[in-house]
N, C-alpha and C positions, 0 to 999 in steps of 0.2 A: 759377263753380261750376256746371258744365253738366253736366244729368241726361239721362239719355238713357230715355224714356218706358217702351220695351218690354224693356228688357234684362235678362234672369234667368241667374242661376248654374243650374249642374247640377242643385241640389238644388230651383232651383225660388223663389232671391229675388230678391226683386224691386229692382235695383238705381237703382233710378229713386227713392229713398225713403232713399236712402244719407245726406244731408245733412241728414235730418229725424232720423235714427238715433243721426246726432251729437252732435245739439242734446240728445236725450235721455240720452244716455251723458254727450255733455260736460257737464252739470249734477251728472251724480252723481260725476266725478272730480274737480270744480272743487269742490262742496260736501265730498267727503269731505278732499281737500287743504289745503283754509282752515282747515277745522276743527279739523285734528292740531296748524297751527301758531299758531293763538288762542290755544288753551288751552297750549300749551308757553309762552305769554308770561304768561296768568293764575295761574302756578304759585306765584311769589311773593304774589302778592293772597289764592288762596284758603287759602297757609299765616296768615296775617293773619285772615281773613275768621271763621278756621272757627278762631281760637286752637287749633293742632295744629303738629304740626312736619312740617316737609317731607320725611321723609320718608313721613308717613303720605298726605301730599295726592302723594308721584310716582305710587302707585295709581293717580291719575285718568286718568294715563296710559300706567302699564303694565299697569292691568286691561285696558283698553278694545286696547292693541295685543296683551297673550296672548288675548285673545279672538279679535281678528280673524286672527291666525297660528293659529291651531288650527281654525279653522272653517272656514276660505278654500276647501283642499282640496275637502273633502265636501261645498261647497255647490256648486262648482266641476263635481262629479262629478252631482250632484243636478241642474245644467242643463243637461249632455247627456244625463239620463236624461228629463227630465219637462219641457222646452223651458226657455229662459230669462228672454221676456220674465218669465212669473209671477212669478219669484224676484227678478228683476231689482227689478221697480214695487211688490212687497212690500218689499224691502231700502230703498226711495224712504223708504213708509211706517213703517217700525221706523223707522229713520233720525230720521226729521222729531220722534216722538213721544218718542223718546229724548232726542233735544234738549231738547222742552219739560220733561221730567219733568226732564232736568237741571236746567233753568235755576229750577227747582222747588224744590231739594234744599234742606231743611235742616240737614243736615250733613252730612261731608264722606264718612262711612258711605254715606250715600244717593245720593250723588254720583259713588261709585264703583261703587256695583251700577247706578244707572241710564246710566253711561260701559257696563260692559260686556252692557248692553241696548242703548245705541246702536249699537256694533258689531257685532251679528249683523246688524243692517242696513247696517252698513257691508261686512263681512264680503260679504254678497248682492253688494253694488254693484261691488266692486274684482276678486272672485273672478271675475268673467261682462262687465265692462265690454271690455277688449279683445280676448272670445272675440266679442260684439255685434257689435262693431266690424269684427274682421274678417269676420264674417259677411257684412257689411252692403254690404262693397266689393269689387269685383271685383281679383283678384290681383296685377295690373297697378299700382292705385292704395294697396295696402295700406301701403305705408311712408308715404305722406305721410299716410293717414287716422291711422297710429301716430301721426308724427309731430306734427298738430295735439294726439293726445290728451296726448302730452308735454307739448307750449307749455300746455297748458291745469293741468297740474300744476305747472309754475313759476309759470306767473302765481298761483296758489294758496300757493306757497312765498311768493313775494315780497311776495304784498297782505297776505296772513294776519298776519303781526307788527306789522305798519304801524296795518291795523283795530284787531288787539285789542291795540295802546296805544291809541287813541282811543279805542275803546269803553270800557276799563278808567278810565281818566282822567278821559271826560266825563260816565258811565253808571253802570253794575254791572255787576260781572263776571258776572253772569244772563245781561246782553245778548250774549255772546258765544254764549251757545246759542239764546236767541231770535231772532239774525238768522239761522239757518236756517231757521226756518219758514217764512217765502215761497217761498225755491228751491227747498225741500223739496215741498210744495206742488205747485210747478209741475215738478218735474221726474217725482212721484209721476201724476200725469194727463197726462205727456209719454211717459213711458215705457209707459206701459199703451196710449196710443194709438198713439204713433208706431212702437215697435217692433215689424219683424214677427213674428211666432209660427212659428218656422220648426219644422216636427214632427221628433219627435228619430226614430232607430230605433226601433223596439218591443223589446220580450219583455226589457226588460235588467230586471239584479237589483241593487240596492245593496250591497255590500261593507261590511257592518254590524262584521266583524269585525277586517277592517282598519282601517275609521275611528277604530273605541276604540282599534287597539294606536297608529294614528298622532298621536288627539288626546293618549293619555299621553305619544309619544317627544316631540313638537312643544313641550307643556306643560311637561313636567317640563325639556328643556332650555333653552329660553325663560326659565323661572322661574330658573333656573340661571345665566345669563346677567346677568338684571335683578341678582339678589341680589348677583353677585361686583362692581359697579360699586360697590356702599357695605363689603363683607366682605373683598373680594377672592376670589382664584381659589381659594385655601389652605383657605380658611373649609370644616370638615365636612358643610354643609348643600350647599352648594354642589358637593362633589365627591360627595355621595350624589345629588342630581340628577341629573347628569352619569353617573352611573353607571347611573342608572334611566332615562332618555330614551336611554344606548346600545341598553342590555338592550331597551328595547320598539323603537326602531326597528331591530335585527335580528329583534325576530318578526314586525312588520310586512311588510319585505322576505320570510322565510320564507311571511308569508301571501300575500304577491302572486305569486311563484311557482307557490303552484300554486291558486289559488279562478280560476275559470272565468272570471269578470268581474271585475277588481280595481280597486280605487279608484285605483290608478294604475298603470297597463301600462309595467313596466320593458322589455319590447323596447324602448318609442321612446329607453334613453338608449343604444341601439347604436349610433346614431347618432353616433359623435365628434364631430362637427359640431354638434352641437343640444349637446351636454354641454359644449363648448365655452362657446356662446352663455350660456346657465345660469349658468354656472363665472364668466364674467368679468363678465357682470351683476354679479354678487353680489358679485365683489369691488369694482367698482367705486360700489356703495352703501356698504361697510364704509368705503371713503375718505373719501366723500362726508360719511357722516354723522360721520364723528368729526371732522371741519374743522370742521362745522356745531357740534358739539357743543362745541368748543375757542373757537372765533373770537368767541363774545361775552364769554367770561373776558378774552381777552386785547385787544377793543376796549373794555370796560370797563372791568377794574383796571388792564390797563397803561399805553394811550394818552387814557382818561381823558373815552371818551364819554358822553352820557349815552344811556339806555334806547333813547327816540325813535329817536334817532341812530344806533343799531346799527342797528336795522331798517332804515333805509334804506342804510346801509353795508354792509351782507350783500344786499343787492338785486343789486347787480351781477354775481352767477354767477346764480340762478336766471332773470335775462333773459337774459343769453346762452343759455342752455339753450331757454332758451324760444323765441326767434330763431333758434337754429340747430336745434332737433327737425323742423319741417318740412319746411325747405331738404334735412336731409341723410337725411329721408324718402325725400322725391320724384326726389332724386340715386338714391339705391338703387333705388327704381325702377326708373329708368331702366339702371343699370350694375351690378346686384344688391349686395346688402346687407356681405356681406364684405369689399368691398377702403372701405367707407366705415368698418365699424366701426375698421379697423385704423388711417384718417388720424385718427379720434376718439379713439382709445387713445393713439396718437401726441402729440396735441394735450393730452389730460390729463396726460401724464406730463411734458410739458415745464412745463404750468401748475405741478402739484406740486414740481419741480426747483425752477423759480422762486420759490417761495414757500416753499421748505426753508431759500433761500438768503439773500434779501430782505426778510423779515419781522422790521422791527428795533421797538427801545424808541421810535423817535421817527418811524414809519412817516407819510409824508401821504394823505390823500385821492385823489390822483394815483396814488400807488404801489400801495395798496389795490385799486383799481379796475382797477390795471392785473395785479395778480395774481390775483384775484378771478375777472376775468372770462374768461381763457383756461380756467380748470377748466371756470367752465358752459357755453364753446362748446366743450372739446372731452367735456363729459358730454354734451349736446345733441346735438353728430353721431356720437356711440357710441349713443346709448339709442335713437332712432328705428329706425333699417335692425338691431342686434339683436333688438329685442322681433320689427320684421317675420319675421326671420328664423327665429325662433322657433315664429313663431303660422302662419309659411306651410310648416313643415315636418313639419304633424301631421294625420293625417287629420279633415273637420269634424269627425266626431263623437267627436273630443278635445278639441276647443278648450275647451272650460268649465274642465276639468283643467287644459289646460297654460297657461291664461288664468290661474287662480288660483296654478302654480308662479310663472309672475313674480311676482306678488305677493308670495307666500312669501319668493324669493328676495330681494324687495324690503327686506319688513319684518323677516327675519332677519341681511340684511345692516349693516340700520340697530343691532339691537340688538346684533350684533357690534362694529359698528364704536363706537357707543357705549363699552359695557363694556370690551373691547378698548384703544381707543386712547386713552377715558379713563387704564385702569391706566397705560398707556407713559408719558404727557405727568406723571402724578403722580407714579410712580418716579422719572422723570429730572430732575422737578424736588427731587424730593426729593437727589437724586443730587450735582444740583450747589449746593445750598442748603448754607452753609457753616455757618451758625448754629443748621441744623436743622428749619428753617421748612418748612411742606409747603402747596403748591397754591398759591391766590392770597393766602395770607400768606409769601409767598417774595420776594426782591426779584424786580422787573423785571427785570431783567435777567434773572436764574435762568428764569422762568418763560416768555421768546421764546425764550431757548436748547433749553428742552426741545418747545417749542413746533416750533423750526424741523427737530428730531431725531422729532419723533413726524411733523410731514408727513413726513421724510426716508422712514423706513416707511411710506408711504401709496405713496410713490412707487416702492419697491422693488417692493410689491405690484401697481402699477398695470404695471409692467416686465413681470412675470409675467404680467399680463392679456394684454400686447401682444404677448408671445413666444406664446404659447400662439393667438391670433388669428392672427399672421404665420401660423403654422404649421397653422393651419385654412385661411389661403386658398391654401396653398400647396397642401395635401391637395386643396381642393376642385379646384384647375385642374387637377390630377394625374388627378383621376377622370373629371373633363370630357375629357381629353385622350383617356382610355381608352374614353368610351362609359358610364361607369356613372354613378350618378341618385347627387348629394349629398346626398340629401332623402329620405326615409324614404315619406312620401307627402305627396301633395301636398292642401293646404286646402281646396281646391275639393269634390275627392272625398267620397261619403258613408263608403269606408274600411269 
């Protein structure tokens, strides 16, 4: 990892300070990634802990992600107005304190107001982490710096369940917020020194009246989302939501139109290229996380693992991701990001096929890993060279915004795909449950069946991703051919 002493971007950074940049960033994607999936393992303990029902303690983790999906944006928008380290080494700070007050909680009340006080500083960290980042690297190198910050969110996936059954086991579930405090810590004094202070443009205005119409549409459909996974989609709370998150996010849109400086500048989705990029992100999290959200039901009531044991049984996609995020980085790089995202789309949709097909009552260890782990090599070589592509096709003084839409599109994909392929997988078993049984009081059998019909739709949707990318690289060579610029503007630029 060789720095080259004097070399600065347009705007004047200092790219000699690029791997000091990372260390600082990587601490706050690696802390904020362990942490979602600790406490998704402590969910049963602190229904126990805090004598409540589960679904009072899901709160601890759907306050803490409607928080962060509403906030992402405008904070996003806030460090291309007023620089990012500040917001950034602040977000460090909330973070760290939030943890403590968590691990504080007396009840499960307080546990969840101080969950969605942790996330405004998480919110700070994930909204502005890979506008940093790109900041921090010259253009050239920008997929594989993505790429590392990838590997750096699976290893998070993978360790995170592992820890917090140890911690849960040998501890209290306290400790799951208390081992943040040292990262916290060091990443809060890494990021205040290491990151540069790059001066944003002057004379901008905050778009105060966008952000409220967009934290209502973001909130209300969000909430909308969470609630239909226990009510369903039918339930009238759920389709008033829905009806109120439309209503606001077309006045939101009406208000970016025409306010002079808006929280999010729709010219850059002119771009078909970049709406693209967006568009199959996001579907390719909705997959992701309803696999996630299904495959410990059915390694534990079907084939009969225990706890521990999932954990390391679900390890095998987020290291493939992890091992393949940099490699298909640095590939892009060198060969630009498009024809890599399309072999990654490729690759997930074969994984999915396989696992629609292969996922029996008496599945081994062997076969698991061998289904498992093609989804996270070919998420791995999608998610690198897209997020690049993304973040290198907006002018800088976008990046914080469009740093925080992947996010968005991250944690909206996840609670879709949640809600979403939850319902499918519980329909279909209900479907085929002849006695009437639903979810995992259904035989085994019933329950891989709808199992291998709910990936079947993951993969339909991942098809969609692939056709719609084909059909981006095919545009992009199109315009290449003609002379005209695929890319709206370019990252480098002050735009």
């Amino acid at each position: 990892m060789t720095q080259t002493p004097h070399a600065t971007s347009p705007a004047g950074v200092d790219y000699s300070r690029k791997w000091l940049v990372m260390i600082a960033v990587g601490l706050g994607i690696f802390l904020g990634t362990i942490d979602g999936s600790i406490v998704n393992v402590a969910l049963p303990t602190l229904t126990e802990e805090f004598h409540t029902t589960f679904a009072a303690v899901q709160w601890v983790v759907l306050g803490y992600l409607l928080t962060l999906v509403t906030l992402t944006l405008s904070i996003g928008r806030l460090g291309d107005m007023i620089g990012k380290r500040r917001i950034y080494s602040t977000g460090f700070a909330v973070f760290t304190i939030g943890s403590v007050l968590a691990g504080l909680s007396p009840s499960v009340g307080w546990l969840i107001a101080f969950r969605v006080f942790q996330a405004l500083g998480s919110s700070m960290l994930f909204a502005l982490g890979l506008a940093i980042i790109t900041e921090a690297f010259p253009p050239h190198e920008r997929g594989r710096a993505l790429g590392i910050s990838g590997a750096l969110v699976s290893i998070g996936i993978a360790v995170g369940p592992t820890v917090g059954g140890l911690i849960i086991s040998d501890l209290s579930w306290r400790w799951i917020f208390y081992v943040n405090l040292p990262i916290g810590i060091a990443g809060t004094i890494a990021s205040a020194r290491l990151i540069q202070d790059v001066p944003p443009p002057g004379r901008q205005r905050f778009d105060f009246l966008g952000a409220c119409t967009l934290l209502v549409s973001l909130l209300t459909l969000m909430l909308a989302l969470s609630l239909a996974q226990n009510d369903g989609f039918n339930d009238a709370r759920v389709l008033m939501l829905t009806a109120a998150g439309a209503v606001a996010l077309g006045v939101f849109v009406a208000i970016e139109r025409r306010v002079e400086q808006p929280m999010l500048d729709l010219s850059l989705f002119r771009s078909r290229l970049l709406s693209i990029n967006l568009v199959t992100g996001w579907m390719t999290f909705i997959g992701l996380s309803g696999l996630m959200l299904l495959l410990p039901f059915y390694l534990e009531g079907v084939l009969g693992y225990e706890p521990r044991q999932v954990g390391l049984l679900m390890a095998p996609s987020p290291i493939a991701l992890g091992l393949a995020a940099p490699l298909s980085g640095s590939l892009s790089d060198k060969i630009g990001p498009r024809p890599v995202t399309v072999v990654g789309l490729a690759i997930l949709l074969v994984g999915y096929l396989a696992a629609s097909q292969f996922l029996t009552t008496d599945a081994t260890v062997i076969v698991l890993v061998l289904l498992l782990a093609p989804i996270g090599l070919g998420m791995g070589t999608f998610q690198s060279p897209n997020n690049s592509a993304v973040m290198g096709s907006v002018p800088r003084h976008r990046l914080g915004v469009t740093s925080a839409m992947l996010t968005i599109t991250r944690n909206t994909g996840q609670l879709v795909g949640v809600s979403v392929l939850g319902s499918v997988w519980a329909l279909r078993v209900s479907h085929h449950a002849a006695n009437g049984a639903a979810g995992r009081d259904a035989p085994a059998a019933d329950q891989v069946a709808a199992l291998r019909e709910t990936v079947l739709v993951v993969a339909v949707l991942i098809a969609v991703a692939l056709a719609l990318s084909v059909w981006g690289l095919v545009t992009e060579r199109q315009q290449r051919a003609r002379g005209v610029s695929s890319e709206p503007a370019a990252a480098g630029t002050a735009g």
